[in-house]
C-alpha positions in Angstrom: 6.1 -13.5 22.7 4.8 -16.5 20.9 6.3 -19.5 20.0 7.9 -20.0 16.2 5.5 -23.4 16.3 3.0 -21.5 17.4 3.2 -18.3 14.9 3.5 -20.9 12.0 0.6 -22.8 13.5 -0.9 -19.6 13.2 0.0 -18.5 9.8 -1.0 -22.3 7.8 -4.6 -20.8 9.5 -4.5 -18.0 8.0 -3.1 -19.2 4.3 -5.7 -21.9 4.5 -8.8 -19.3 5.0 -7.3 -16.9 2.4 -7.0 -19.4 0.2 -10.0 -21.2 0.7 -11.9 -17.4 0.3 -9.5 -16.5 -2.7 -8.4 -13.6 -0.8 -4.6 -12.4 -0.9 -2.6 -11.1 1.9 -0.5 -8.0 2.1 1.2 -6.8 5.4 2.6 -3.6 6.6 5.3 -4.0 9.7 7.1 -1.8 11.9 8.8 -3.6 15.1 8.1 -7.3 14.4 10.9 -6.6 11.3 9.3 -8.8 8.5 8.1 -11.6 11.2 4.9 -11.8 9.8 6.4 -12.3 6.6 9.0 -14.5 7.3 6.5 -17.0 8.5 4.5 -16.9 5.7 7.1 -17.1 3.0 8.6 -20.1 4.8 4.9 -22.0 4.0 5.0 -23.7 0.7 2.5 -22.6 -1.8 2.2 -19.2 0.2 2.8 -17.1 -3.2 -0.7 -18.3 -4.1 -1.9 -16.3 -1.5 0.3 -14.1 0.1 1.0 -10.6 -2.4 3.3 -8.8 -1.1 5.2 -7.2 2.7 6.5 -3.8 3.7 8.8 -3.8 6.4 9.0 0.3 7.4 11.6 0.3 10.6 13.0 3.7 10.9 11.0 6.7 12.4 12.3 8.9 9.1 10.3 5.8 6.7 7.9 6.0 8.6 7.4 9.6 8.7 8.0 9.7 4.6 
C-alpha cells in the first residue's frame, strides 16, 4: 500500500494535469473507501478541478 506522502504526491500530479488540460475529475470507489477522494479534497484549490466522488461499499449498492 502506498505511502500518504506518496498518494498525495501523486494526486498534486494529477490536479496539476487536469487543471492544466481544463479537464474535471470524477471518481467511483469501492474498497479504498473515499481514499482517492480524501486526497484530493485535502489539496487546496482541488474544487477547480475535482467534480464530484462516489464511494459504493456494500455488495447490495453495488448491485442497485
Amino acid at each position: 500500500m502506498p505511502t500518504d506522502s506518496v498518494v498525495h504526491q501523486l494526486a498534486v500530479r494529477v490536479g496539476n494535469k487536469l487543471r492544466e488540460m481544463r479537464l474535471l475529475l470524477a471518481t467511483a470507489e469501492s474498497c479504498t473507501g473515499g481514499m482517492i477522494a480524501t486526497a484530493v479534497t485535502d489539496i487546496s484549490g482541488s474544487s477547480g478541478w475535482f467534480e464530484r466522488g462516489f464511494v459504493t461499499y456494500s455488495n447490495q449498492a453495488k448491485t442497485e
